[in-house]
N, C-alpha and C positions, 0 to 999 in steps of 0.2 A: 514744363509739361511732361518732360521726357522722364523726370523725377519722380513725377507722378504716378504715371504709368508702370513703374518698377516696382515703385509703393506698394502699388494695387496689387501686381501681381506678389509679391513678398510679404504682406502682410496676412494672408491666408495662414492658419492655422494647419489643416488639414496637409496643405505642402510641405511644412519643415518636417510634421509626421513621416509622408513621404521621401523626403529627403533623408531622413536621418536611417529609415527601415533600410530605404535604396544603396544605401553606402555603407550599412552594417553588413549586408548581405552579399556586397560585390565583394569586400574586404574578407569576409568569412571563409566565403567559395576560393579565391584566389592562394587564401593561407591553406587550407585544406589541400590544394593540389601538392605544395611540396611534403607535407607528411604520409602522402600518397607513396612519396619515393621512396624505394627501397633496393637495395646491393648487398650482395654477399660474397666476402671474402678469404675465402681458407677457411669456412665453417664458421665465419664471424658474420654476423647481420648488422648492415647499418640500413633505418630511417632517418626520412627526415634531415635535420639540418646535418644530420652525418656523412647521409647517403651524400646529399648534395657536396658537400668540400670533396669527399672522396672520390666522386665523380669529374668532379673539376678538376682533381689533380692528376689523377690517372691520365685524362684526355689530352691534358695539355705536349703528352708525349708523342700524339701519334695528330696531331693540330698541325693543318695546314693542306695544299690542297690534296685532296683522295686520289688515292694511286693504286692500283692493285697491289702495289708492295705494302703499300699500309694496312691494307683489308688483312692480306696473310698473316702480318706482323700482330696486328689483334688478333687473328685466330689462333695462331702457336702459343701465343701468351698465356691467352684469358680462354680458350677453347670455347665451346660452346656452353648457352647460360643454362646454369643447373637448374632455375626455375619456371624456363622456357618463356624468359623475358615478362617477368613482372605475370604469370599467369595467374599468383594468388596473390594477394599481400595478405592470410590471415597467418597468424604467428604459428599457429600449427603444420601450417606449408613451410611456411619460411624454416624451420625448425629441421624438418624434414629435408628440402632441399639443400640446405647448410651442410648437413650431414653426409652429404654425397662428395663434401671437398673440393669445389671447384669455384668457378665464377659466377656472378651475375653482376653485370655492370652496366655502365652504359657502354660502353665500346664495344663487349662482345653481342651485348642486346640489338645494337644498330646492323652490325651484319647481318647479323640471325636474320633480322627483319627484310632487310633491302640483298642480301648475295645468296643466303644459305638456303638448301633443299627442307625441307620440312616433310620428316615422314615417322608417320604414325605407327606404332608395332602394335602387333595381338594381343596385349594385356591391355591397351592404351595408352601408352606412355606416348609421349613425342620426343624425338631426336632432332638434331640440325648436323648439316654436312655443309662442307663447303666446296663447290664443283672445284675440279683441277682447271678448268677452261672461267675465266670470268671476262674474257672481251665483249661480250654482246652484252655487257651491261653500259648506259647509257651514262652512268653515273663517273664512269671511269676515260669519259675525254679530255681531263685536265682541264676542267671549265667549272670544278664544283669544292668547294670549301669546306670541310670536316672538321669539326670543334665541336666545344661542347656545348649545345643547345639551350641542356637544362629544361626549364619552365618554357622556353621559348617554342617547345615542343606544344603545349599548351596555350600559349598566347591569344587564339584565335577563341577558343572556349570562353575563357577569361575575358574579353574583351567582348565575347557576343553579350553575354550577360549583362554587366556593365553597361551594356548600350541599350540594351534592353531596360535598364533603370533607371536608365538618366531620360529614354523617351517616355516610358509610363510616368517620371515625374514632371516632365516637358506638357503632356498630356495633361496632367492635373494643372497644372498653374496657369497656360492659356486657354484650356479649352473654354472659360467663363468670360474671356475678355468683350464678346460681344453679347451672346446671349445672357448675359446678367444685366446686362444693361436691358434688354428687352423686360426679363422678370421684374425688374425693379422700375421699370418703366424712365429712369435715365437718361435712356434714346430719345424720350420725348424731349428732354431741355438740351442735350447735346447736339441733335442734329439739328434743328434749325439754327444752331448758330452761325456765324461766320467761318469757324473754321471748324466745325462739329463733323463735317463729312471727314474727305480725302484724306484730310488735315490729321483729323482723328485718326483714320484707318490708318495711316502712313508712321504716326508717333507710334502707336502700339505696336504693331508689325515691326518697328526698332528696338523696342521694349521686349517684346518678347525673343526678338536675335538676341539680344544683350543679356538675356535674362539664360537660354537654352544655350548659346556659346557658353560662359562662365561658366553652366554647370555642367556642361559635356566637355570642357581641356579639363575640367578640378578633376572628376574620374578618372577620365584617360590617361591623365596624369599619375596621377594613386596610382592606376591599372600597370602603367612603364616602367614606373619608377621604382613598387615593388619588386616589379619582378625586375631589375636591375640589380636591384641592393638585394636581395636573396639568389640570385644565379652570375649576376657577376655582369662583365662587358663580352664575356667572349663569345655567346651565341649570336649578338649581333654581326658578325660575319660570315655566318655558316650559310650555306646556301638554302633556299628555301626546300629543294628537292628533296634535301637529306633530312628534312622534319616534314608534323602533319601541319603544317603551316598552307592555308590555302590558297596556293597560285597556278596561275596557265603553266601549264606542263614544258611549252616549247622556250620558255625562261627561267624558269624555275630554281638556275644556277645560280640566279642574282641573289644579293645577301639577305638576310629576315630586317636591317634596317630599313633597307628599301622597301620594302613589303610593310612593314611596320608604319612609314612615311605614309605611303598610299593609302596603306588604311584609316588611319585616324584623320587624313583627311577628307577622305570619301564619307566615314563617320558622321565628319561636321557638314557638309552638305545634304546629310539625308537629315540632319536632324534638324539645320535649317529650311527641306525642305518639307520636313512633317510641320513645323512651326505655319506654313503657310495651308497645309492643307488642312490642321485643326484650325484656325481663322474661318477658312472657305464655310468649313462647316459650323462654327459655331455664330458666323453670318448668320446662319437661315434658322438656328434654333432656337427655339423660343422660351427654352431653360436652359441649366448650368448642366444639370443631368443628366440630359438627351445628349450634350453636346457631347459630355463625357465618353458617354456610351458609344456616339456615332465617332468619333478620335479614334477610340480604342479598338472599335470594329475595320476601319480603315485604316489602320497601323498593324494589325493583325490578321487582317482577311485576306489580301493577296498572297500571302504564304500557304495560309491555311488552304485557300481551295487550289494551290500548287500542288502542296503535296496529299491531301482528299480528294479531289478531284483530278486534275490535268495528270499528274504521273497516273493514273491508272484508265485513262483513254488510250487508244491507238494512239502511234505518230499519225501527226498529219501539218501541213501546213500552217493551218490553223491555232492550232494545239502547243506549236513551236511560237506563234508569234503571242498568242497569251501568256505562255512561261516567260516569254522578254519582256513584258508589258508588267508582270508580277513581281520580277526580279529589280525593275525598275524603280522601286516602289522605298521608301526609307527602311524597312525592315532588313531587306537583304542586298541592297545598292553595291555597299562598299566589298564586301564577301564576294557577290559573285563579278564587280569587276575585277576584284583580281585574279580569279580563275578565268574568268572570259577572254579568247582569244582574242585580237585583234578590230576582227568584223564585229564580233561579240560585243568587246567596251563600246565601239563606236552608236552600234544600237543600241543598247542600254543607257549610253550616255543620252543620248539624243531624247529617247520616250521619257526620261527623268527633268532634263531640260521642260522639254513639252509641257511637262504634270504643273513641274513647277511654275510656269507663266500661265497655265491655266487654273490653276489654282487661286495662283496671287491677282488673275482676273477677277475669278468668279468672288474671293473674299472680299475685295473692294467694290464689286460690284454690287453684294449682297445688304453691305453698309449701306454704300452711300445711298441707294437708290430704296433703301427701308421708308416706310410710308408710315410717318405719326399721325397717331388715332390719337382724337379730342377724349 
């Protein structure tokens, strides 16, 4: 039965569509980001797969944990970035800045970014300096790892997308599992049978875990692995702090694996816990369409009235426990546990918990207690 059930969902047409668009598009985005890259050296420009070895190689010098003598040691070197760290990539900038003779790389870019004063002159230009005094930076306790990131700078981008395609396709292939059965009227010879209820709800509900795992590791997989074989192993050690990698501030030292770990599996529980909340709703619908639509609404709505709504009300008590109740939700689950402090996961954890057991109520509840009409 369990074979069955995988059939049904896999033999849809309209899904391997989905799948195929879904995975042309994460692979696209994610290629795109390193042609993004750009360095210049002595008036020489590298993209791309240039920028990246040359960046790789450089870094590997001054790799390992940050110290204020390192930060100096990139600024004597590579002084400040002549294109004020990636501020164009069109070749007419690049061309331009080239010709000033100086750096841009990732080493002196990462200072600029995280130590240097940033000040603007009368014509416009921008400058970087770098204070004599760097103690009051928080980065320099001997607790934070500086390598080369790479892509891993981006990981979080790359990885929302993806997740975002593998749920719009999660969406598609279950959102029909009950409500077609209503269209086609189905429901009528399946439930009365002997094990047409629970029996039924409970085989599907495995069928589509089995069906939403397989195709959220095969992404997430692509997702790692490119960026693995394109930037190499060394950013998985680099602290989170020192990239835009999104975590709690008060840890932040810990390395992008760890962070990388947490994620992908927070991933696979929101996407097993959207699997349960399209069920709930495609219980009660009474086409494949509706159910579509109402999936797609509930996988995107708590976000959307986060940030249309709730960010542009006062604070209020209130207002604070809807954005946890929103974040709670599969869309932004694994993102904002890792930025959430402490108290933070604990609540988030708990209202996603909640969703999910009332969910997986109401979808079996929706079944089995359906009422066949003669």
């Amino acid at each position: 039965m369990m074979k069955q059930e995988i059939y049904r969902i896999l033999c849809r047409k309209i899904l391997w569509l989905a799948v195929l668009v879904a995975t042309a598009f994460s692979l696209y985005y994610e290629l795109t980001s390193l042609w993004q890259d750009m360095a210049i050296h002595d008036g020489e420009i590298y993209r791309g797969w240039e920028c990246n070895n040359y960046n790789r190689r450089i870094t590997k010098e001054f790799a390992g944990p940050l110290t204020e003598e390192t930060i100096r040691e990139i600024w004597e070197k590579y002084g400040e970035p002549v294109n004020n760290y990636g501020y164009s990539n069109r070749y007419e900038d690049l061309v331009q800045s080239a010709g000033q003779e100086g750096y841009d790389n990732y080493c002196n870019t990462f200072v600029a970014r995280k130590f240097a004063e940033k000040i603007e002159k009368e014509d416009g230009t921008v400058s970087f300096i770098l204070p004599e005094d760097l103690s009051g930076s928080r980065y320099l306790d001997g607790s934070y790892t500086f390598g080369y990131a790479g892509g891993y700078w981006s990981y979080w981008d790359c990885y929302l997308i993806a997740f975002v395609m593998v749920s719009i396709v999660v969406i598609i292939g279950v959102s029909p599992t009950f409500s077609e059965d209503y269209a086609f009227r189905t429901a009528d010879i399946i439930l009365p049978t002997a094990k047409g209820r629970f029996r039924a709800w409970w085989t599907r509900t495995g069928a589509s875990f089995l069906f939403a795992s397989a195709y959220y590791w095969f992404m997430s997989g692509i997702t790692f692995v490119q960026c693995y074989l394109l930037y190499g192993p060394d950013g998985l050690s680099v602290s989170c702090g020192l990239t835009y990698f999104p975590y709690f501030m008060g840890q932040d030292s810990d390395p992008i694996w760890k962070a990388l770990l947490i994620l992908h599996l927070g991933g696979w529980f929101s996407i097993l816990a959207l699997v349960l909340q399209i069920q709930a709703i495609s219980s009660g619908c009474k086409s494949s369409f509706g159910s579509l639509l109402w999936s797609l609404a509930a996988f995107l709505g708590p976000i959307a009235v986060i940030r249309v709504v709730l960010d542009n009300l006062p604070y209020s008590g209130l207002v604070r426990w809807l954005k946890y109740f929103g974040y709670s939700m599969p869309f932004s689950f694994a993102g904002m546990y890792l930025q959430a402090p402490p108290s933070g996961k604990q609540i988030v954890v708990t209202l996603a918990l909640a969703t999910v057991a009332l969910t997986g109520v109401l979808g079996a509840k929706g079944w089995c207690r359906h009422q066949v009409k003669n």
